[in-house]
C-alpha positions as CSV (number, residue, x, y, z in Angstrom):
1,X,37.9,80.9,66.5
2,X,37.8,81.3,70.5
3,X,41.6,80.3,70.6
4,X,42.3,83.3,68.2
5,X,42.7,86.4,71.5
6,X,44.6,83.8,73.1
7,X,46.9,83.1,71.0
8,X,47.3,87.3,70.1
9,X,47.9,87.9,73.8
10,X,50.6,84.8,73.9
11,X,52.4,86.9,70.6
12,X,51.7,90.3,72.6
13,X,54.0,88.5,75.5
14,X,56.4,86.8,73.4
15,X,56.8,90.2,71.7
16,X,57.3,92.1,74.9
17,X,59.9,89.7,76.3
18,X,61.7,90.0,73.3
19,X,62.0,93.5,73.3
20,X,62.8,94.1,76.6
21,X,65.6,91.1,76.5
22,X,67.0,93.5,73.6
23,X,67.1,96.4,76.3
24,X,68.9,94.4,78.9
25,X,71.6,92.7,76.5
26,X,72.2,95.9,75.2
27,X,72.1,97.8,78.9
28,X,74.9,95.3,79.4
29,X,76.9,95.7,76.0
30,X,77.6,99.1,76.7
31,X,78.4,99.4,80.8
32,X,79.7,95.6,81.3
33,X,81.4,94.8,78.7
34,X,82.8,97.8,77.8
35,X,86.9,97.4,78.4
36,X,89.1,100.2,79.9
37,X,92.7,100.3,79.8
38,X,94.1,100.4,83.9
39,X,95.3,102.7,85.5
40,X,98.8,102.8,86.5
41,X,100.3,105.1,89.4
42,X,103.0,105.3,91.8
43,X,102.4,105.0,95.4
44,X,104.2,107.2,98.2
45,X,108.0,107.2,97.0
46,X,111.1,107.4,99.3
47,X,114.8,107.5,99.0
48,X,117.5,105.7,100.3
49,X,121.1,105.4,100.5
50,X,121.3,109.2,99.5
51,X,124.5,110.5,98.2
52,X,125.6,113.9,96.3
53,X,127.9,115.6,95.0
54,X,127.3,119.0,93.6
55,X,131.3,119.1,92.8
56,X,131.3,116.5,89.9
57,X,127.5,116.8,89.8
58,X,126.5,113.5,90.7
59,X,123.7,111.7,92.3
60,X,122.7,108.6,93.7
61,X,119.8,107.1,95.3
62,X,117.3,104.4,95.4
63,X,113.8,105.0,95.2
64,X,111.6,102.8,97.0
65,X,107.8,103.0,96.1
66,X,104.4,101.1,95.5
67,X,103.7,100.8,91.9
68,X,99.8,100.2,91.6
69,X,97.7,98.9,88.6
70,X,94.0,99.8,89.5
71,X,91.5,97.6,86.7
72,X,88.0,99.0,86.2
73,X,86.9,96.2,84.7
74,X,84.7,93.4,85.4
75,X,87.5,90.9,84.2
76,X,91.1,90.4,85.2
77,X,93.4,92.4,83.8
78,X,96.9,89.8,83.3
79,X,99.8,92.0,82.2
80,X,103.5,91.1,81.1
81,X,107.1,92.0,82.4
82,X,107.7,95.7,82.1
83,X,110.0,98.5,82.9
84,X,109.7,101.3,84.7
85,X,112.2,104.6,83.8
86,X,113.6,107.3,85.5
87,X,114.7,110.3,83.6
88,X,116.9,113.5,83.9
89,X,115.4,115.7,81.5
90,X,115.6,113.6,78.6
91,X,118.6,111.3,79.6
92,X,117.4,108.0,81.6
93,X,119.2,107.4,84.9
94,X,117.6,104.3,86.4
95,X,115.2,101.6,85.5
96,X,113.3,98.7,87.5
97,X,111.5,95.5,86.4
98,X,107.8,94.9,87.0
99,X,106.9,91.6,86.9
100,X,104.3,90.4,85.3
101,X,100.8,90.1,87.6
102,X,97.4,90.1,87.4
103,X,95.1,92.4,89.3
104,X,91.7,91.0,89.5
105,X,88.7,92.4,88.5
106,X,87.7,96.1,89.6
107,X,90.8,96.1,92.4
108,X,94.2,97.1,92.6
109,X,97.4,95.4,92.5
110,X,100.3,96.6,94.4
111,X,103.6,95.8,93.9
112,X,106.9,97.2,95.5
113,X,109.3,98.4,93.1
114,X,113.2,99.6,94.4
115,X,115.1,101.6,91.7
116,X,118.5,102.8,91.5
117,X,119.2,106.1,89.9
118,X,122.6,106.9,89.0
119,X,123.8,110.0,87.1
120,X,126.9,109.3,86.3
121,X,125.9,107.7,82.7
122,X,124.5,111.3,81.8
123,X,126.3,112.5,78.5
124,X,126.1,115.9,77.3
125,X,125.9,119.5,79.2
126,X,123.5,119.2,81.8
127,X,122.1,121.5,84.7
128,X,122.5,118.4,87.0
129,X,125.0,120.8,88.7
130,X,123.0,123.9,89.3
131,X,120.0,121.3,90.5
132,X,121.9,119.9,92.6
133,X,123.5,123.3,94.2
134,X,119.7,124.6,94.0
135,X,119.0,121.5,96.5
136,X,115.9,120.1,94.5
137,X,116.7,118.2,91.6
138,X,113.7,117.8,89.0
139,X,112.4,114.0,87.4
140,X,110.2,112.3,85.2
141,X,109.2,108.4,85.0
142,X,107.4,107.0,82.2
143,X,106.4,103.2,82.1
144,X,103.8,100.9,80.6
145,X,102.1,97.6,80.8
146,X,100.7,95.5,78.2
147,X,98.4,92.9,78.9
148,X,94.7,91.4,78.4
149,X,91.6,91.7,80.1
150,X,89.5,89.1,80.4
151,X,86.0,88.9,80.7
152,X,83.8,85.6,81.4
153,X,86.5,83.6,80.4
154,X,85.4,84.1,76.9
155,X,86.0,87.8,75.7
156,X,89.7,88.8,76.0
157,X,91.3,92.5,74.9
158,X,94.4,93.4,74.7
159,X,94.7,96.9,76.2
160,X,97.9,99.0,78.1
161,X,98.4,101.5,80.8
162,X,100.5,103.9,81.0
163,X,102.3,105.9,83.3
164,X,103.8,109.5,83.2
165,X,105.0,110.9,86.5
166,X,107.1,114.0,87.6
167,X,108.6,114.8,90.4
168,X,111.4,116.7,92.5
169,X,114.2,114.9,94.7
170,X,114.7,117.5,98.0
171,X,118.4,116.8,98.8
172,X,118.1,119.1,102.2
173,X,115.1,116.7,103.2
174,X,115.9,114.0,101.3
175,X,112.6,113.5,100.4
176,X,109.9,113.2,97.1
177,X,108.0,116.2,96.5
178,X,105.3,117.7,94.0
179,X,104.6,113.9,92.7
180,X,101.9,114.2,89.5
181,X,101.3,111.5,87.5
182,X,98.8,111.0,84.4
């Protein structure tokens, strides 16, 4: 039996391996592998081809901005064709396509994005008027993406992110202001 302690300490090893090949899958499970949604945000926003009326209370721009879709993850993120929305209070005044992308694998994608807002589809009593006489006119943009992440080519979730952002159109300056997005 002088084999015996030697093959108990070969067990002992095997043993240890094992358990501490269970720590590192695990270790790897939960901070790897664990999928986030992206995060989707608009860049520094300008207008252009700026017109008003406070008269017939009517406005017109285009908004030119950097829509960006930062992935945490250690896979791609691929996403399809979306919209972004602009809205007057609850009333939508302009929309822009996003094409579909991918933003690779804990970076950000940029894209530009040009939208034309027009209010003179808004229906219904407004305070588009006063806004506009008040020389900051108050709006809101809401968007998502849908897509999959993709990790070692094997493991793919489908997860979204969306965007909700307000802001306030300065017709003296003719610039964005207060922009906050979640």
């Amino acid at each position: 039996m002088k084999g015996d302690g030697k093959n108990k300490k070969c067990l002992a090893y095997v043993a240890i391996f094992i358990v501490f090949q269970i720590i590192v899958i695990t270790a790897f499970a939960l901070t790897v592998m664990k999928v986030k949604g992206p995060k989707v945000r608009f860049g520094t926003i300008t207008a252009d081809n700026f017109s008003s009326t406070g008269s017939n209370s009517s406005l017109s721009l285009n908004l030119v901005t950097e829509f960006a879709v930062k992935n945490t993850n250690f896979g791609h993120f691929k996403y399809q064709n979306s919209t972004v929305t602009i809205y007057y209070g609850e009333q939508a005044i302009g929309t822009a396509d996003i094409p579909q992308g991918k933003a690779k694998a804990r970076s950000t994608r940029r894209t530009g994005v040009n939208i034309s807002i027009n209010t003179d589809k808004l229906s219904g009593s407004t305070n588009l008027g006063n806004d506009i006489n008040s020389g900051v006119v108050p709006l809101t943009s809401e968007a998502t993406l849908k897509g999959k992440v993709e990790l070692m080519k094997i493991i793919k979730k489908n997860k979204s992110g969306k965007m909700s952002c307000s802001m306030s159109v300065n017709l003296t300056t003719r610039a964005i202001q207060d922009l906050k997005c979640k």
